[in-house]
C-alpha positions as a Python dict, from the first residue, in 0.01 Angstrom:
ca = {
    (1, 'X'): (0, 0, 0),
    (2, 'X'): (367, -92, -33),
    (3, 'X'): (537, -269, 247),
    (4, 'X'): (877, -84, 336),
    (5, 'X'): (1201, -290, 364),
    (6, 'X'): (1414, -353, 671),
    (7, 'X'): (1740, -355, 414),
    (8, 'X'): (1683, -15, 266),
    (9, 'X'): (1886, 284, 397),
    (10, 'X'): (1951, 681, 323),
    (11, 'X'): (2288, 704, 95),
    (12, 'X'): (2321, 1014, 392),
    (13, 'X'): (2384, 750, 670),
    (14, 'X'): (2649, 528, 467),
    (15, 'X'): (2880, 891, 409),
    (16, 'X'): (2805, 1008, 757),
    (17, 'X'): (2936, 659, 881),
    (18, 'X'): (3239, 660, 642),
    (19, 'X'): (3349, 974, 807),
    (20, 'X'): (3258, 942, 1202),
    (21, 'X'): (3499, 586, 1138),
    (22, 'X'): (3754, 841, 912),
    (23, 'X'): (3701, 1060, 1234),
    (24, 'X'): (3778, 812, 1495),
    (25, 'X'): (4058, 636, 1352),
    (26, 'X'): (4213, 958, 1316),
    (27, 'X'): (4180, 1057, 1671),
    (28, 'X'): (4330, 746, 1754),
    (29, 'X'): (4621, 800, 1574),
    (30, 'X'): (4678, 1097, 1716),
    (31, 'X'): (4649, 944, 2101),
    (32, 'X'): (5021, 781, 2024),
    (33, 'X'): (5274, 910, 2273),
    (34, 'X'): (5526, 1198, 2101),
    (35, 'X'): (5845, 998, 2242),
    (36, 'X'): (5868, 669, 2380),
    (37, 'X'): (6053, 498, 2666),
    (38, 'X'): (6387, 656, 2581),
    (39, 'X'): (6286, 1007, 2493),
    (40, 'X'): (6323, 944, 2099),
    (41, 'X'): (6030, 1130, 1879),
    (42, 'X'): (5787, 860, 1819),
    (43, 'X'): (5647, 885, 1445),
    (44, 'X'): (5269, 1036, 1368),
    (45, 'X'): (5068, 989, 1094),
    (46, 'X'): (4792, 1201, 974),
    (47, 'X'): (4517, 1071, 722),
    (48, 'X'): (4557, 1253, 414),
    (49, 'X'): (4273, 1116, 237),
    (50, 'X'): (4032, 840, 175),
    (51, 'X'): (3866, 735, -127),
    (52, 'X'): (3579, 518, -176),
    (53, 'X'): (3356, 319, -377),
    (54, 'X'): (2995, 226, -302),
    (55, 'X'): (2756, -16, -489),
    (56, 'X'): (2446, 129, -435),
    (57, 'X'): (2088, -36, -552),
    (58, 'X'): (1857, 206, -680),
    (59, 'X'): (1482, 110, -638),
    (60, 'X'): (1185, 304, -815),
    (61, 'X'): (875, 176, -719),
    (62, 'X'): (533, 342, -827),
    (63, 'X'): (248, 166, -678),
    (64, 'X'): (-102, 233, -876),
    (65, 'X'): (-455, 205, -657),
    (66, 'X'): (-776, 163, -857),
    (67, 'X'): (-1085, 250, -594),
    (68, 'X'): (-1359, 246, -823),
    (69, 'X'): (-1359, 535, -1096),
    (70, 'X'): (-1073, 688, -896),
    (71, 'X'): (-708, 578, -952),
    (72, 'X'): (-435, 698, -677),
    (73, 'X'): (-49, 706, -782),
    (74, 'X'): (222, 641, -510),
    (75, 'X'): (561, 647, -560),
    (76, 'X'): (913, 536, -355),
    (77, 'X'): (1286, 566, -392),
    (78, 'X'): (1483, 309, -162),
    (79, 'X'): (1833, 290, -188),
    (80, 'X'): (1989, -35, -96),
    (81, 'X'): (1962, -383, -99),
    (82, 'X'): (1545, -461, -181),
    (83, 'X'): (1460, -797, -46),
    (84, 'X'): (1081, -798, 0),
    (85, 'X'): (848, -746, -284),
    (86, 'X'): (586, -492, -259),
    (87, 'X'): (219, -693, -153),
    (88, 'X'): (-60, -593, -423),
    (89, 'X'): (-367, -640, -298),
    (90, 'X'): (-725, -611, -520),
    (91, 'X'): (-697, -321, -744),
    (92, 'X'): (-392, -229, -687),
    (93, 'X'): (-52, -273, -926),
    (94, 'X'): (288, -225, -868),
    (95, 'X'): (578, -137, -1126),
    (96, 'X'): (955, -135, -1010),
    (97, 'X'): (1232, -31, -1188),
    (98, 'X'): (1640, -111, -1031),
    (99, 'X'): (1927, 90, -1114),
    (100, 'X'): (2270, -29, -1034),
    (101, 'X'): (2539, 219, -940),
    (102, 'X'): (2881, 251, -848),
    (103, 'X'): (2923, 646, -664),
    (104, 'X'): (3276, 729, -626),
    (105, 'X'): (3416, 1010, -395),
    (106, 'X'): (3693, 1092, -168),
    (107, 'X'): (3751, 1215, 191),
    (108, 'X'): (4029, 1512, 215),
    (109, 'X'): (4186, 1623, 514),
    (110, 'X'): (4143, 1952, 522),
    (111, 'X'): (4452, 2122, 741),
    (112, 'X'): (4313, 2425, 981),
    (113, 'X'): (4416, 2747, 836),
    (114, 'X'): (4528, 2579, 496),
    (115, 'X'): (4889, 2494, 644),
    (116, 'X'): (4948, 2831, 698),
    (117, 'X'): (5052, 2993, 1067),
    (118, 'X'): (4761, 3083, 1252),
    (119, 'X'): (4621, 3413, 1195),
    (120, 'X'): (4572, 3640, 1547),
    (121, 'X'): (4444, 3935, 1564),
    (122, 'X'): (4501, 4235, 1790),
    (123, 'X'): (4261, 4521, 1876),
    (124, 'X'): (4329, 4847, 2092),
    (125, 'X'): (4103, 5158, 2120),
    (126, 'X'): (4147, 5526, 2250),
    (127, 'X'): (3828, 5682, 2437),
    (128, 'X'): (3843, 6044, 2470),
    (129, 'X'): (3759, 6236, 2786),
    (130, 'X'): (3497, 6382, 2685),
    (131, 'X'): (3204, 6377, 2433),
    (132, 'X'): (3134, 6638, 2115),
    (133, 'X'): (2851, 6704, 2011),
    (134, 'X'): (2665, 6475, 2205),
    (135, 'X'): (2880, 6169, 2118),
    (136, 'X'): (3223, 5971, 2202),
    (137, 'X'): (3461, 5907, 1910),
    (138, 'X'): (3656, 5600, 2014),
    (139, 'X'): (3956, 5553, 1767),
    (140, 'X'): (3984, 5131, 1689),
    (141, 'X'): (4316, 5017, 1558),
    (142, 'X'): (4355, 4647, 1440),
    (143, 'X'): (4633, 4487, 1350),
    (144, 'X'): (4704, 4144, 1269),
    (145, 'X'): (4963, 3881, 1277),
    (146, 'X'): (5042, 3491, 1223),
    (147, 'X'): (5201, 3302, 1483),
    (148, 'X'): (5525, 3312, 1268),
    (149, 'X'): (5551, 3695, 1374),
    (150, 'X'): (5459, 3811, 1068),
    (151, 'X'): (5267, 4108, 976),
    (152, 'X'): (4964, 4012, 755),
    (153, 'X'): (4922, 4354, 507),
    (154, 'X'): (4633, 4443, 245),
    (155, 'X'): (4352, 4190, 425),
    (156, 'X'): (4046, 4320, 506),
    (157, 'X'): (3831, 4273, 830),
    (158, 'X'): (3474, 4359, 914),
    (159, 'X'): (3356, 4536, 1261),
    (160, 'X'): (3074, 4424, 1341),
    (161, 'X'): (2843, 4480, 1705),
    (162, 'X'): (2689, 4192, 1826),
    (163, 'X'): (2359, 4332, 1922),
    (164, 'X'): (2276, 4008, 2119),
    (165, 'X'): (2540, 4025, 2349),
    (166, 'X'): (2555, 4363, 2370),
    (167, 'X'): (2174, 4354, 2524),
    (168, 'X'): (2283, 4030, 2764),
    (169, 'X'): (2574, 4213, 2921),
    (170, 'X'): (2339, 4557, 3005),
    (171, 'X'): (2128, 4348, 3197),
    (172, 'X'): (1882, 4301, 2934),
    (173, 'X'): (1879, 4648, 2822),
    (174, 'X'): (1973, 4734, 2496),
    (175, 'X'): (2172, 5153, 2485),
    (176, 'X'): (2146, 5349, 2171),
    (177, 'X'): (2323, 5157, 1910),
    (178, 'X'): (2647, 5320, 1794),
    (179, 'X'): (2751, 5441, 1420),
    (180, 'X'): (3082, 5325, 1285),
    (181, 'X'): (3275, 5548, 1043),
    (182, 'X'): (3328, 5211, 834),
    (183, 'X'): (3193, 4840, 861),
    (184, 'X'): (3538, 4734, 725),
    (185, 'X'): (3895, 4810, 704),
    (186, 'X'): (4163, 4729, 519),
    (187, 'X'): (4514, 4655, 682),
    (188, 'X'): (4815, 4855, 538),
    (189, 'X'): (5161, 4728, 476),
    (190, 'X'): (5225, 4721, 858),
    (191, 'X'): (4943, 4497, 954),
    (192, 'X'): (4728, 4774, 1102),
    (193, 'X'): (4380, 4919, 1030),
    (194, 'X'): (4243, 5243, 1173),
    (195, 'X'): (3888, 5317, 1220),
    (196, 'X'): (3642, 5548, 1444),
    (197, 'X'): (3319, 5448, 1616),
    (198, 'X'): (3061, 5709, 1765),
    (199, 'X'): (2924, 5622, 2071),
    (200, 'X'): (2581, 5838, 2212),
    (201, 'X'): (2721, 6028, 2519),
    (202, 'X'): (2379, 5947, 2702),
    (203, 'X'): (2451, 5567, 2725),
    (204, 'X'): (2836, 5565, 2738),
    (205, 'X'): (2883, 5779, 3021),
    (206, 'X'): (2630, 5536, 3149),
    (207, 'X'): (2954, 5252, 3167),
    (208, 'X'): (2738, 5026, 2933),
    (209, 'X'): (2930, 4810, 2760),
    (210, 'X'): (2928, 4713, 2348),
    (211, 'X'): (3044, 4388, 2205),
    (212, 'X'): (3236, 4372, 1878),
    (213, 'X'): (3328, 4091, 1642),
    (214, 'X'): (3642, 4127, 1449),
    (215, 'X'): (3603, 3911, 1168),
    (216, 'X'): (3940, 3840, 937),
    (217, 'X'): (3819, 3565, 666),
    (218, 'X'): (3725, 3283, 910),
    (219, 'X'): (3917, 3425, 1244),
    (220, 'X'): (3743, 3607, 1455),
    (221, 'X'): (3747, 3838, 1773),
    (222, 'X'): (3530, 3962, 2046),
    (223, 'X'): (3590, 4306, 2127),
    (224, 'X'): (3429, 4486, 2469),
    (225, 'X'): (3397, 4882, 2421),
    (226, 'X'): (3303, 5089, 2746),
    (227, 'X'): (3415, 5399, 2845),
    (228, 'X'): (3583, 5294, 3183),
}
């Protein structure tokens, strides 16, 4: 059998290291004061990217076991630095072969929202007083926004109901699910989106409540539909 070395590691652990150290030097750059003793704007930095260079040692090792007429194969892949040689006992032979390698890469900062003003979005609905035909047809109007003020036109966003929380917030009882007249919408040149959801008058007049997630791209919404 081969004898593991104390000097090999996963090429996972070197990245993951590179970036909780990209991680914490950027968090400490951000911990400098906006002004200083006098009030004046103190100067921030933000880490745009990092690129890096490893010299990594690749080791193949297949390790063959003759037991009598039966002959067992074994075979390792160690990256890093391999310092102690495999033991071969009776029977037993061991072939290595070392690849030297230089991976390149880089680190990007990636900027929330792509550098553009954050996306919000707005939800109102419109419950009728009564039910027809045996069900509630709630009118759901979305429209969204950036924090610039601007109206965000032709973007679609998916209604969906969030079964799970829907069940936690009934007490662990799960009403009649609703139908929606359409699982997305698309917004117009005024931001807004209209749909209609049916609700079954037998569990809405019943003041359970349904959960909705608004999803726009990666922004998202949680939306509570009830009839009071």
């Amino acid at each position: 059998m081969s004898t593991s070395t104390n000097n090999s590691f996963a090429l996972q652990e070197i990245l993951l290291g590179i970036s909780d150290s990209l991680n914490e030097a950027q968090e400490a750059l951000r911990d400098v004061a906006p002004y200083d003793a006098y009030g004046r704007p103190n100067t921030t930095y933000q880490l745009p990217y990092l690129d890096f260079d490893l010299k990594v040692t690749s080791e193949f090792e297949t390790q063959t076991t003759t037991t009598g007429a039966s002959e067992n194969k074994r075979q390792a892949v160690r990256f890093g630095a391999v310092r102690q040689p495999a033991a071969n006992g009776p029977g037993s032979n061991t072939s290595k072969t070392e690849v030297l390698s230089t991976i390149s890469g880089r680190f990007i900062a990636a900027v929330p929202n792509e550098g553009l003003p954050q996306t919000i979005i707005q939800a109102k609905t419109e419950v009728p007083n009564k039910a027809v035909d045996g069900r509630y047809a709630v009118g759901l109007t979305i429209e969204l926004s950036n924090a610039a003020g601007e109206r965000i036109a032709d973007a679609v966003v998916e209604i969906n109901l969030d079964e799970v929380a829907t069940e936690k917030l009934n007490a662990g009882t799960m009403p009649d699910l609703p139908t929606q007249a359409a699982g997305e919408v698309r917004t117009d040149a005024n931001g807004q989106a209209q749909t209609t959801i049916y609700f079954p008058a037998s569990d809405f007049d019943k003041d359970n409540y349904f959960i909705f997630t608004l999803n726009m791209g990666t922004v998202a919404k949680r939306l509570s539909i009830s009839k009071n």
